[in-house]
ZAROFI-39302 format. One record per residue (C-alpha): x, y, z; residue in three letters. Coordinates in pm, whole numbers, padded with zeros to 5 digits, always signed. Layout:
BEGIN
XYZALA...
END
This chain:
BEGIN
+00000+00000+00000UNK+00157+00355-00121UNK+00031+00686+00044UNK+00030+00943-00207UNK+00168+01303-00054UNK+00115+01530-00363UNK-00187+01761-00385UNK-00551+01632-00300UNK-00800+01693-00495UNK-00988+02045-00399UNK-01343+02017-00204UNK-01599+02194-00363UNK-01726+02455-00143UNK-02101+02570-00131UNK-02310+02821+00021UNK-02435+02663+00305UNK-02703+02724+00592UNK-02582+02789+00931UNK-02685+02881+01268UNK-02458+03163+01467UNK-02468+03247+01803UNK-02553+03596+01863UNK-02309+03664+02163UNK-02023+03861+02070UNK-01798+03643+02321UNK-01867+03311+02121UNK-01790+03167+01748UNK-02005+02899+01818UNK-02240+02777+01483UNK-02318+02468+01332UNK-02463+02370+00990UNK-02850+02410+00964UNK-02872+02055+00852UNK-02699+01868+01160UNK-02930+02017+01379UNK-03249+01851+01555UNK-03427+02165+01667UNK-03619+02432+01504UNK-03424+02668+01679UNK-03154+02604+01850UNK-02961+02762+02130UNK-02620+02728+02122UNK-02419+02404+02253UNK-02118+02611+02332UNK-02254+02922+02547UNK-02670+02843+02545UNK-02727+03187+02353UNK-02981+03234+02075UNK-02862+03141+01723UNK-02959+03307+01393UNK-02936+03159+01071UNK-02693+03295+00833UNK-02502+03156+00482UNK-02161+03095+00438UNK-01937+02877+00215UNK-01787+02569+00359UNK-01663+02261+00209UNK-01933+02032+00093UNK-02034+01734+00323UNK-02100+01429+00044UNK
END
């Protein structure tokens, strides 16, 4: 078995749906899809989230 160390191949990224926490103090956010709630608060500091877009890799 060989383990190839030259360039991988690039993830496509895509806009994605997210939920943000709203306190300044915390970066927490997670995609829209992995969560189970409608809305939830976040895991990290139990603030409100609010859903926002980014680009991220794309989860196959």
């Amino acid at each position: 078995m060989s383990f190839s160390r030259g360039p991988k191949e690039p993830v496509p990224e895509v806009e994605t749906n997210i939920w943000s926490c709203t306190s300044d103090d915390c970066q927490g956010w997670m995609r829209e899809s992995y969560s189970f709630e409608e809305e939830p608060t976040c895991p990290l500091c139990k603030s409100t989230m609010q859903k926002e877009v980014r680009i991220l890799p794309e989860l196959k």
